[in-house]
N, C-alpha and C positions, 0 to 999 in steps of 0.2 A: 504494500500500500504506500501511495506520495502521499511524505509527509506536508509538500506543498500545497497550497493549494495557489493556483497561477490563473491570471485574466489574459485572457488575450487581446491584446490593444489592435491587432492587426493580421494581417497572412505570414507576417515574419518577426514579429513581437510580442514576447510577454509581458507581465508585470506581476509584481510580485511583494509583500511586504515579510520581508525575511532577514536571518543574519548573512550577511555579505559573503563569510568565511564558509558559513556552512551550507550555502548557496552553493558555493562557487566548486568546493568539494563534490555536491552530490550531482551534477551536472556533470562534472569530469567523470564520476563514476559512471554514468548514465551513457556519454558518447565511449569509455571502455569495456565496459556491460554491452553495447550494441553492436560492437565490431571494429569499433574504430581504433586508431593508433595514435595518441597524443602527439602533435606535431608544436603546438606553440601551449606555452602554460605557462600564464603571466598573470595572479590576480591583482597584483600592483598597478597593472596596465589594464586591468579589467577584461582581458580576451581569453578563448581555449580553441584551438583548431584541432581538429582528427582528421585523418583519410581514412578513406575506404577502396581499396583497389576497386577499378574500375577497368574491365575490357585489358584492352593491349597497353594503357596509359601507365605510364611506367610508377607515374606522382601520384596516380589515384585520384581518385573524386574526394573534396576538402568540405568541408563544412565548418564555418567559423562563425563561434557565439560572443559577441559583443556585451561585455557589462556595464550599463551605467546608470548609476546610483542619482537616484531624480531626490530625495531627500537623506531625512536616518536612518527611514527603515523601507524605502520604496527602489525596487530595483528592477530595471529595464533589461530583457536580457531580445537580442537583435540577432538573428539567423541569416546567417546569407551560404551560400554553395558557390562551389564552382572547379575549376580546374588550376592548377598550380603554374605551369605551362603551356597549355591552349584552351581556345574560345570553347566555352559552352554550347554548341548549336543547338543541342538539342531539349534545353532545358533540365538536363538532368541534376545538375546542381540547385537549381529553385525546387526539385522535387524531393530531393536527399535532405535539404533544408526544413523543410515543408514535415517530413518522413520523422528528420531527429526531431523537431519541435514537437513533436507529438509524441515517444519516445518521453523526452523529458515531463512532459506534461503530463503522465502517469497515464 
């Protein structure tokens, strides 16, 4: 069971009124629980990126979650997908995006 409970602002945004730390923790847990491989892990910088292999693409399909803290306890967390080395054509990364935020959202 999520212990969160999350609003969704958008097709690529949560919100959330939670501890930062242990936010940012169960998220990480959440894109390594699903397959993915921690590529960037900053919560100072407020980001966490994963890949997911993808096809022949060597870098894999990325998904990167953006944190930012709108007051004390109010926290924006911002989904975007894509390719590390080439264009997206086919949407797959808005759909990988779309796939973890849901994923996280219990």
């Amino acid at each position: 069971m999520n212990k969160f409970n999350f609003e969704q602002v958008s097709d690529e945004t949560l919100r959330i009124e939670a501890n930062y730390g242990e936010l940012f923790t169960e998220v990480k847990s959440k894109l390594e629980n699903s397959g993915g491989k921690i590529k960037k892990d900053s919560a100072s910088e407020g980001i966490l990126e994963a890949a997911w292999r993808y096809g022949i693409n060597p870098f894999g399909l990325r998904v990167t979650v953006n944190f930012r803290t709108v007051n004390d306890k109010t926290i924006e967390l911002s989904f975007s997908g894509g390719f590390k080395d080439s264009f997206d054509t086919t949407g797959a990364g808005r759909k990988k995006a779309t796939e973890v935020m849901n994923v996280v959202m219990g």
